[in-house]
C-alpha positions as CSV (number, residue, x, y, z in Angstrom):
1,X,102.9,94.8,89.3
2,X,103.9,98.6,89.6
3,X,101.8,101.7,90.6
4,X,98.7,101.0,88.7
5,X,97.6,98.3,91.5
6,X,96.5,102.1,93.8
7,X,94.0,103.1,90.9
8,X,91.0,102.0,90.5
9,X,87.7,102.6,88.7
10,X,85.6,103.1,91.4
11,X,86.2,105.2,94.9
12,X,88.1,103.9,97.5
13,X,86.1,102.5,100.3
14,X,86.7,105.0,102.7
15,X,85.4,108.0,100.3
16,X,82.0,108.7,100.9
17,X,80.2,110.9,98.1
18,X,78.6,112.7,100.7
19,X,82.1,113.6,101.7
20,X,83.5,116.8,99.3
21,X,87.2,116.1,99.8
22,X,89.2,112.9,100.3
23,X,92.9,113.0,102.0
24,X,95.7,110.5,101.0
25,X,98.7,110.2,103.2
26,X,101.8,108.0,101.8
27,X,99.9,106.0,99.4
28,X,102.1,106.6,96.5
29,X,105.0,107.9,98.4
30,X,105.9,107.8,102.3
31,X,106.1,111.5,102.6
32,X,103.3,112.5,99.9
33,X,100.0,114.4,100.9
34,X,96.8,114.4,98.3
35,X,93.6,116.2,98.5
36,X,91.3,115.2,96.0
37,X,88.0,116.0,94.9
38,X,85.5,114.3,92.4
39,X,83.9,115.9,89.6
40,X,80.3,115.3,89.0
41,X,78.8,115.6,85.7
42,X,75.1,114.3,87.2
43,X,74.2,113.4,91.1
44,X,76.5,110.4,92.2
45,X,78.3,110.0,88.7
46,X,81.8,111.1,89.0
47,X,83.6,112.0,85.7
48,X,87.0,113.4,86.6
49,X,88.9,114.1,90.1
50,X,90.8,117.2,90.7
51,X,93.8,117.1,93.1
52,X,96.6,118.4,94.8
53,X,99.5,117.3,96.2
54,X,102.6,118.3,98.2
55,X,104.9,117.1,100.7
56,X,103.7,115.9,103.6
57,X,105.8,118.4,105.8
58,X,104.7,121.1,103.5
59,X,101.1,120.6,104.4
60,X,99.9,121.6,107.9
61,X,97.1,119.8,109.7
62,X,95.2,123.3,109.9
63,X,95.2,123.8,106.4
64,X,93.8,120.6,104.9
65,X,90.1,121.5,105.4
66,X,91.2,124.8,103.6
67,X,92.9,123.1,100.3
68,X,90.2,120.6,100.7
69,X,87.8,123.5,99.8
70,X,89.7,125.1,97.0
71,X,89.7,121.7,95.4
72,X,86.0,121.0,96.1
């Protein structure tokens, strides 16, 4: 099996919805950083995610409540 065994239809367990952001660390690649963010389209029924990703290095530990924002 190849990449699609990360995905999955529902959130992974340590996303809470009360939580606005969630933050992925070499996942999909050692060195990769992902913010992501669900979209809603009713209370607790996520229709979409919106996301950004960078480098790892590129990324600074100070700004991932920031980015975590602009996604959210």
């Amino acid at each position: 099996m190849g990449i699609e065994q990360k995905f999955h239809a529902s959130p992974p367990n340590s996303f809470s919805i009360s939580s606005k952001f969630f933050v992925s660390r070499g996942e999909i690649n050692d060195d990769l950083i992902s913010i992501t963010a669900p979209v809603f389209v009713a209370p607790g029924k996520i229709i979409a995610a919106l996301n950004i990703a960078a480098p790892e290095n590129r990324v600074p530990e100070e700004r991932i409540s920031e980015l975590g924002d602009m996604v959210a």
